[in-house]
N, C-alpha and C positions, 0 to 999 in steps of 0.2 A: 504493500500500500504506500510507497515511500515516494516522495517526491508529487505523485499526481492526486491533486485536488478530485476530489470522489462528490459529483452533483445528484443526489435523490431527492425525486419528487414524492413519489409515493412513503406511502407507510410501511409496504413489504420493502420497499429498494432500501431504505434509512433503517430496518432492523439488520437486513441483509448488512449494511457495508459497515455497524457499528458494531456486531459478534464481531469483523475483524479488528479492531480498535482494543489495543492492548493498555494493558496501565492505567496511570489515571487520569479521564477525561473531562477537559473543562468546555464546557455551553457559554455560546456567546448567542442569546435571542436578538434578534434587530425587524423593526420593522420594513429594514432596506433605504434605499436611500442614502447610502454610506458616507458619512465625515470623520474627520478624522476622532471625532470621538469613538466613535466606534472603533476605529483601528487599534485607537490604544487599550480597549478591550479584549480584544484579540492578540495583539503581541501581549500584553501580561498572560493573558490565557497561554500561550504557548510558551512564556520563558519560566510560567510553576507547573505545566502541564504536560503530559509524555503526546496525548492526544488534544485537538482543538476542532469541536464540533460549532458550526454556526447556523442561526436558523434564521431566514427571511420568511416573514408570513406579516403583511399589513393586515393585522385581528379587526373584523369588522365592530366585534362585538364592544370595544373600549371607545369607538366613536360615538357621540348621540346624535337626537337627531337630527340638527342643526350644522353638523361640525364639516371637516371636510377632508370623506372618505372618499368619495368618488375623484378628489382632485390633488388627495397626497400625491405626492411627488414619486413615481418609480423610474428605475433604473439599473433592471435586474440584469444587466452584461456589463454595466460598469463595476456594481457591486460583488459582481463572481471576481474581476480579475484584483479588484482590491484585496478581496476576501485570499486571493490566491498568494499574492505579494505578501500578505502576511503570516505565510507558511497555515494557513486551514486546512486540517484534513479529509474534513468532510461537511458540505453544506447542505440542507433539507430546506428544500421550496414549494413547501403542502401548497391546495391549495385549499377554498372554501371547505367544498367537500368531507376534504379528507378529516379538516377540524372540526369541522363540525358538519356532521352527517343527518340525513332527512329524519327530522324529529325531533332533534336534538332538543335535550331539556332537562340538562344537568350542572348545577354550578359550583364554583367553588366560589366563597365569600366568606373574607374577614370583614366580623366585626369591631366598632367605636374607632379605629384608625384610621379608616378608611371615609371616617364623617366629615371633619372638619376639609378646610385647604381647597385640593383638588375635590373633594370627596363632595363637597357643598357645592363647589361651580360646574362639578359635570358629574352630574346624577347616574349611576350605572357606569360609569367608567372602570371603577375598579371591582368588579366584577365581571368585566370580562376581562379587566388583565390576569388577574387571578384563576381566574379558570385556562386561560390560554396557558399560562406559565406554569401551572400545575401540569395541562397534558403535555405540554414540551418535555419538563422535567420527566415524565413517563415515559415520553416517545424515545428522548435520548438517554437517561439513566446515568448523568454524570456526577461526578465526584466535587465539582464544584460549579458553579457559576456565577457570572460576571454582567456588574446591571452598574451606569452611570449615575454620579452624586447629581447630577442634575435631576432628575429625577428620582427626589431627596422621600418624597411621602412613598412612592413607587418603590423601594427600595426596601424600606422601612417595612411595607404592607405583608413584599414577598418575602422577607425576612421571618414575618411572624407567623404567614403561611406552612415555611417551610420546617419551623418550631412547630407549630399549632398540628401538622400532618403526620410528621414525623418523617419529613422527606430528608434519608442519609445523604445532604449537600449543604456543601458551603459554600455562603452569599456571600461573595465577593466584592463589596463597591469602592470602584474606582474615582478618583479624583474627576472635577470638570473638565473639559478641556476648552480653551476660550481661545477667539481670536484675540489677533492682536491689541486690541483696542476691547477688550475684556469681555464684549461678547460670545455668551456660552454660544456653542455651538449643536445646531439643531436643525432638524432635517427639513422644518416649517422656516427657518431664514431665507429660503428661496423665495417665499412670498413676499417678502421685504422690495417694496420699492427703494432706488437712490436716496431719497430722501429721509425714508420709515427705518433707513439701516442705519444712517447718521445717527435719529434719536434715540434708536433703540440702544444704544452704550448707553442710556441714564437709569438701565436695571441697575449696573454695573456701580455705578456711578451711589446708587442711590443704599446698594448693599454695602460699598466700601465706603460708606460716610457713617453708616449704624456703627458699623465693625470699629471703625475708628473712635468713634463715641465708646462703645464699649473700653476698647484699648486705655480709655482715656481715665475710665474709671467709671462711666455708666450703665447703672443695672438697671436702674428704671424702663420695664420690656415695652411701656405704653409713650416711654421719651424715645425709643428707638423705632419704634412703631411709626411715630409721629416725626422724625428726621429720614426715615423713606418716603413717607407719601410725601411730605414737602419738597422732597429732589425729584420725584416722579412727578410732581405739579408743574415743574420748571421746564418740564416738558410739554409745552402744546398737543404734543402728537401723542404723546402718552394717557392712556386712558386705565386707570386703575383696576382691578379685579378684585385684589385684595392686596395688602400685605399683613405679614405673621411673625409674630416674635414666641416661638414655641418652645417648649420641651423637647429636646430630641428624643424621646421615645416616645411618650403618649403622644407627642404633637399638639396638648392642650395649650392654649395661649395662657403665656407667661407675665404675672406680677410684677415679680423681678428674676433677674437672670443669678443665678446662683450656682447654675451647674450648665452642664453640656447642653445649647440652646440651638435651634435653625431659625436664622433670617430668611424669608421666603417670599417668594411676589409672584402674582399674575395681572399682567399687562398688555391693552389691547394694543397696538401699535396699528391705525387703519382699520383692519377687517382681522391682521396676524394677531393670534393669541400666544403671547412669550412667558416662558417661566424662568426664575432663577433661582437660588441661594447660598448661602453659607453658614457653614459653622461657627459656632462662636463657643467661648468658655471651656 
């Protein structure tokens, strides 16, 4: 199996080429659309991993039904040879189908974590990541896997999933990876006009002005709260969703910050819905 990238579509092809996959193998899920965030999920995947399994499936089930599934961005031949460059062993390209089969009507759902943040601005969303990411973890049976801090609640959810099921993996999360200009990096940045890409560095802008207050000696989580919308206001283009001064585990909004916290935001930029955060404490 050495050297050449191994592509299954199917559910027989992806049991077939992962019985040959020795050792232990690390899962990279993406919805496609590859950046380099992703990559760098993929190389750590492969310099703690003997195997690197990666799976493109855009899950219809985490959009709602406003959002925009019909117009995610694909790009499944540029993300094979990415996927290839970064030494993948084998890639699984289900498609509806194969995920979800005629009748389907099984899910997996965490509770209270999954309420607040994302969980309040997009009703059903994390129930079907969770379900999708449980039959992944099925389909491919690996020893770890690898899921981006940008997708800090999402991270967090499958975490307690994979506690709560008793699925033998460990959750991996990896650091953000930003543009230059501190912009996290996301497969909806395509939707970014010229202009919506300029303002959209004031997520950035607006999380390293909290963090800095913190630094500085501020716990007060409703005075950090209140020094991001104020930088997010300074933006015209910027249109608020929420910001969150949270718990890092319960993710219940925080008093004061005392212990390990996420700074977190959603932001309409236009019609694009941007997410960021950071850790603090």
């Amino acid at each position: 199996m050495d050297n050449q990238m191994i592509i299954a579509s199917t559910l027989d092809e992806l049991r077939a080429a992962r019985l040959l996959l020795d050792g232990r193998v690390g899962l990279v899920p993406t919805m496609g659309y590859l950046h380099e965030g992703h990559l760098s999920l993929a190389r750590r995947a492969r310099a703690e991993c003997d195997r690197v399994v990666a799976t493109i499936f855009v899950n219809p089930t985490q959009f709602g039904a406003n959002e925009d599934l019909s117009k995610y961005p694909r790009n499944l031949k540029g993300d094979l040879s990415l996927l290839e460059s970064t030494g993948v062993d084998l890639v699984w390209t289900p498609d509806n189908e194969t995920i979800y089969p005629p009748g389907f009507s099984t899910w997996v759902e965490v509770e209270g974590l999954t309420k607040p943040l994302e969980g309040a601005a997009r009703p059903g969303h994390f129930r079907g990541v969770t379900t999708v990411v449980a039959k992944l973890f099925n389909a491919v049976q690996p020893q770890v896997a690898y899921f981006g801090q940008k997708d800090a609640q999402q991270a967090a959810v499958i975490r307690k999933m994979a506690r709560d099921l008793n699925f033998p993996i460990k959750i991996a999360v990896c650091p953000t990876v930003r543009e230059a200009d501190g912009l996290a990096m996301s497969s909806r940045n395509s939707y970014l006009s010229a202009e919506e890409r300029q303002s959209a560095t004031v997520l950035f802008r607006a999380l390293t002005a909290a963090k800095d207050a913190f630094e500085r000696g501020e716990q007060n989580a409703e005075a950090l709260r209140k020094i991001m919308s104020n930088t997010l206001a300074s933006e015209p283009r910027a249109q608020i969703q929420y910001v969150s001064c949270a718990d890092y585990d319960t993710l219940e909004e925080l008093g004061m910050v005392t212990g390990k916290a996420l700074l977190s935001m959603a932001v309409f930029m236009g019609k694009t819905r941007l997410i960021d955060n950071f850790v603090i404490g």
